[in-house]
N, C-alpha and C positions, 0 to 999 in steps of 0.2 A: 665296747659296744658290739653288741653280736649282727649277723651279717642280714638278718631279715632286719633288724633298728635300723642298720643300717641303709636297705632300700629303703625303706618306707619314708624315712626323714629324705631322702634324696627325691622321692615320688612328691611328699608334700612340697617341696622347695619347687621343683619341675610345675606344679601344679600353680603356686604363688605365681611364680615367673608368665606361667601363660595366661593369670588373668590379670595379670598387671599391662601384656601384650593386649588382651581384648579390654581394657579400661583405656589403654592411651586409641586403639582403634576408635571405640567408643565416645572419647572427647574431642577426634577431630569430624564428628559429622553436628548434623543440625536437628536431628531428631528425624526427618526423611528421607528422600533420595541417598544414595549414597554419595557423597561426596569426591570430587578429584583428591584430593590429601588420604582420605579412606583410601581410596584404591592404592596410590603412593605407597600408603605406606603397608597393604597388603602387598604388593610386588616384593616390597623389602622383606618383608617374612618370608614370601612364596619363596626368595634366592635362600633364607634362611636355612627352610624346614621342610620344603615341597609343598604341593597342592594339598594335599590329603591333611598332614599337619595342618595346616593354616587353615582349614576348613577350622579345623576340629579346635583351633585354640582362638580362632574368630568367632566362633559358633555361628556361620554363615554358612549357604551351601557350595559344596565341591563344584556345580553345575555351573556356580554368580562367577565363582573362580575366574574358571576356566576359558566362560563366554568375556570375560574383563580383560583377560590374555588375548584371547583373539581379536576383539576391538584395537585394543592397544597394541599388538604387532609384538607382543612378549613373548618372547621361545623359554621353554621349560623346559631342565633335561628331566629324563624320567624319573631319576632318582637326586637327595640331594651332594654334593660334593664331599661331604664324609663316609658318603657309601664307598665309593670307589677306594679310601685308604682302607678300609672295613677291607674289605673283600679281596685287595690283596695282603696283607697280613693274613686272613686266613686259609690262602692259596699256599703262602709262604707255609704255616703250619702245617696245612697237608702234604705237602711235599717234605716237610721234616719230616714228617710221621710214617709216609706212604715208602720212603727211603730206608725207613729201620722195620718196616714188612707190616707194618698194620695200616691199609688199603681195605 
């Protein structure tokens, strides 16, 4: 499998995955308001995937979020918790690299 197969099938799966998140969102409301369980369990995505995400795989807006956080006394960090391995691994890499003179 060549490595563009390869994203795309990983994109279509990602894609699966988030509407199967916005169908189970979807089955716990009543067709108006938004429900206490809806929010529930958008918090549980928000610890997930961040605000922005969860917008986007809700298909609600970033704004409903946001004001649902502050109702509810929810602290968001800015980014979600696999940023921070992200980013040092790639500190780790630049200091491999910045060490052998390509800075």
């Amino acid at each position: 499998m060549r490595k563009t197969e390869t994203k795309q099938l990983i994109r279509m799966m990602q894609r699966e995955f988030d509407e199967e998140k916005r169908l189970d969102f979807v089955s716990l409301g009543d067709g108006g308001h938004y429900t206490r369980s809806q929010k529930d369990y958008a918090f549980k995505v928000i610890d997930e995937s961040g605000v922005r995400a969860t917008a986007r795989i809700l298909r609600i807006p970033r704004r409903t979020l946001q004001r649902w956080c502050r109702e509810y006394g929810k602290y968001v960090k800015r980014c979600p918790f696999w940023v921070y391995e992200w980013v040092k691994r790639r500190r780790k890499r630049w200091e491999f690299w910045a060490r052998r003179g390509y800075s």
